[in-house]
C-alpha positions, 0 to 999 in steps of 0.5 A: 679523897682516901684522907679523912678529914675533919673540921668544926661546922659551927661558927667559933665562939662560945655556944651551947654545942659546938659540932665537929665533922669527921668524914671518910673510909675508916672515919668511924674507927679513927674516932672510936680510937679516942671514945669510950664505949669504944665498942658500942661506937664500932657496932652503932648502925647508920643515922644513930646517935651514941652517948659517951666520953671522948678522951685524948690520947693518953686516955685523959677525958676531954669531955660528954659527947653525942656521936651521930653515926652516918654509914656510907653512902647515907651521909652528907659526903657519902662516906663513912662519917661522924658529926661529933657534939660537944659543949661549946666552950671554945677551948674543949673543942679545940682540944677534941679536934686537936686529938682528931687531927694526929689521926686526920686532917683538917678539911679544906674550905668546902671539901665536904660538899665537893666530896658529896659532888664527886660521890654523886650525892649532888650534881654541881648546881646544887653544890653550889646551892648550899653556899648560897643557902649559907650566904642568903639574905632573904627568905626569898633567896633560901627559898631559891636556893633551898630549891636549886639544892632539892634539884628543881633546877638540875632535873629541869636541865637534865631533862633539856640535855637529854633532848638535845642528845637524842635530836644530836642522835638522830643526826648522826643515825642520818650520817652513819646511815647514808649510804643505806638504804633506809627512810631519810629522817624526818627534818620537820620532826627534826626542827620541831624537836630543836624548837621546843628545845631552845623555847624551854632554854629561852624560858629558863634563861628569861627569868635568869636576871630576877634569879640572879637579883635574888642571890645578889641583891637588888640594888636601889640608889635613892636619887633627887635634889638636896632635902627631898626626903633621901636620908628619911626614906632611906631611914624608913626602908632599913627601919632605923636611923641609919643616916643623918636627917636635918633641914638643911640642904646638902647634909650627905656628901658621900654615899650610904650602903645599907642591906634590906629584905623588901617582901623578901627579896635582897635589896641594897640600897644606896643613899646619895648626895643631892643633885645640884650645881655647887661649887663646894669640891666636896659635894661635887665629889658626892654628886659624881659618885651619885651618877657613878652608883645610879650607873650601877643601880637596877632601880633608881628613885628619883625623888621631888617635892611639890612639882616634878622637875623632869629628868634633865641632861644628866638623868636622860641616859637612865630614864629606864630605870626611874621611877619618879617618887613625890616625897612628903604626902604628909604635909604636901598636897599632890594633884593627880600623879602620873601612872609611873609616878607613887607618892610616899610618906615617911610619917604616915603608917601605910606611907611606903606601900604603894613604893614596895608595890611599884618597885616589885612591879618594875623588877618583874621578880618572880613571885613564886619560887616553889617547885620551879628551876630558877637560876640564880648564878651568874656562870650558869646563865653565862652557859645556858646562853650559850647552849642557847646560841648553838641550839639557835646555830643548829635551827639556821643550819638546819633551815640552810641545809648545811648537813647534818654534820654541823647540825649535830657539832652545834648539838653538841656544843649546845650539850656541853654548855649544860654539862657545865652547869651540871658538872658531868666533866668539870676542870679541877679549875672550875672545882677549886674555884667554886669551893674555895669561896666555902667556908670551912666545915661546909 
């Protein structure tokens, strides 16, 4: 945390600009060794920006560079720090941070915004976010996580935590306090208070799956018999020609793996062997890697053309997550479907809107994500459940007349779930974890 560090934080290559980031007590001076006006840099107040030349340390100019002066703690990490811009041929900016690091060193993955964290910039749930602001592949997932960063979901939990310690106090008033003379506490203001604790985490904690689906994706596995229509529908949600299409029976063997954005939430979608019985070992393997994906899928479109086949055997175990989708609308005519079943069309303009709808409707995503906590992480799902089962432990111990002693250790246990997710005493295990999946620079 003394050292100051530096890193390029935009992508290699050849750019316009290239940005490098240099953060730390003394950031400010180490730079202006290498910069002239040396004094205009050392005299620039906070959120400025400072024309010059940054040579090396034989005085050699390097290259023009636009210097944008941070002063603690109004910065990113919360230091002193300068996000210097230069041309963005590949080898000037690596001269410019070669010249840095006789001074400093290179920033490790994810240092910046482990420093914001430990200088209290951010609570670790938003730290977390910025990763996943990076990584995101929908408009959906930036815009959950773009609100995990600006705080939605650590006020919310920050909120939680703050009434489970004050019915935790209450408890140990009760304790310390037994042998006093005073009113008993009010048990049934006592329950009321654990009640609407755990209905809040219940909420928070229901709409945790679809949080989850927006960080990780969707994933979609297009099932049914050989030519029904897999790889053309496949082909039509990833809006190009991705697998191969003929009319003959059996043309994909193994599976296929693309990403799409579905009215902006991440889908995965899986193109899979036909079902059939075969005795070409081959197609056997992909029909077995078929069922292993449908296994894997949140959602798995069964398609058919003509009349339905029903869901045999073999699919019975994931009737929950079929929908059943009569392909070809365009040259087959259908009679009346049933309300679980959606005719598409690959040819027709408006073929696949009924699909999108109905796939939306099964998921159950969450529709809106502004100004609403969403958690979209699997460790913090993982922790609210279990604040969730010791808030639920405290209410039993409570309606059991266990003491007040354990009522206030489940609090506590309850407490420390959600300290986690916020990072109020994190392992250096939990920290190098989290901020070694960062990229450089970031």
């Amino acid at each position: 945390m003394n050292d100051i560090i530096c890193a390029r934080i935009t992508a290699p290559g050849r750019s316009a600009i290239a940005v490098i980031r240099i953060s730390g007590k003394g950031a400010i001076e180490l730079v202006s060794e290498f910069f002239s006006p040396r004094q205009k840099l050392l005299k620039a107040p906070g959120n400025s920006i400072v024309y010059g030349n940054f040579h090396d340390d034989s005085g050699r100019i390097i290259d023009e560079v636009l210097l944008s002066v941070f002063r603690a703690p109004h910065s990113y990490t919360a230091e002193d720090t300068i996000e210097l811009s230069c041309h963005g041929n590949p080898a000037l900016a690596e001269r410019i941070l070669s010249t840095l690091l006789t001074k400093a060193r290179l920033a490790n993955p994810g240092e910046y915004t482990l420093r914001a964290y430990l200088n209290g910039r951010m609570d670790l749930s938003q730290a977390e976010a910025v990763n996943d602001l990076i990584t995101a592949e929908s408009s959906k997932a930036e815009t959950a996580a773009l609100m995990q960063i600006k705080g939605y979901l650590g006020r919310h939990l920050s909120n939680i935590l703050e009434r489970i310690r004050d019915a935790r106090l209450r408890c140990e008033l009760a304790i310390d306090f037994a042998d006093q003379d005073l009113p008993q506490i009010d048990l049934d203001d006592l329950k009321r208070r654990i009640q609407q604790i755990l209905k809040d985490a219940k909420d928070l904690y229901a709409e945790g799956s679809g949080g989850i689906k927006l960080r990780e994706g969707v994933k979609i596995c297009l099932a049914g018999a050989p030519n029904t229509g897999k790889s053309s529908l496949f082909n039509a949600l990833l809006k190009q020609n991705r697998a191969i299409v003929t009319p003959h029976p059996g043309t994909t063997r193994d599976y296929l793996e693309e990403s799409f954005s579905l009215n902006g939430y991440p889908i995965v979608l899986w193109d899979t062997a036909g079902l059939r019985d075969s005795e070409d070992s081959i197609e056997q393997e992909g029909i077995a890697r078929s069922y292993s994906l449908m296994r894997k899928a949140d959602l798995i479109l069964l398609l058919y053309e003509g009349e339905y086949p029903g869901i045999g055997d073999e699919l019975s175990n994931f009737v929950d997550k079929i929908i059943p989708v009569a392909s070809k609308a365009d040259i087959i005519s259908y009679p009346a479907l049933p309300e679980d079943h959606v005719k598409i069309s690959v040819k027709l303009k408006d073929g696949l809107v009924d699909l999108s709808e109905k796939i939306l409707q099964r998921l159950s995503l969450p529709t809106q994500i502004i100004d609403r906590p969403l958690i979209t992480n699997s460790r913090h799902l993982a922790a609210l459940h279990r604040s969730i089962t010791s808030l639920q432990d405290a209410l039993t111990a409570l309606d059991m007349n266990a003491g007040f002693e354990i009522i206030a250790f489940e609090l506590i246990t309850a407490a420390s779930a959600l300290e986690e997710i916020l990072g109020v005493l994190p392992t250096d295990e939990l920290l190098n974890k989290i901020f070694s999946e960062f990229c450089i620079g970031k």
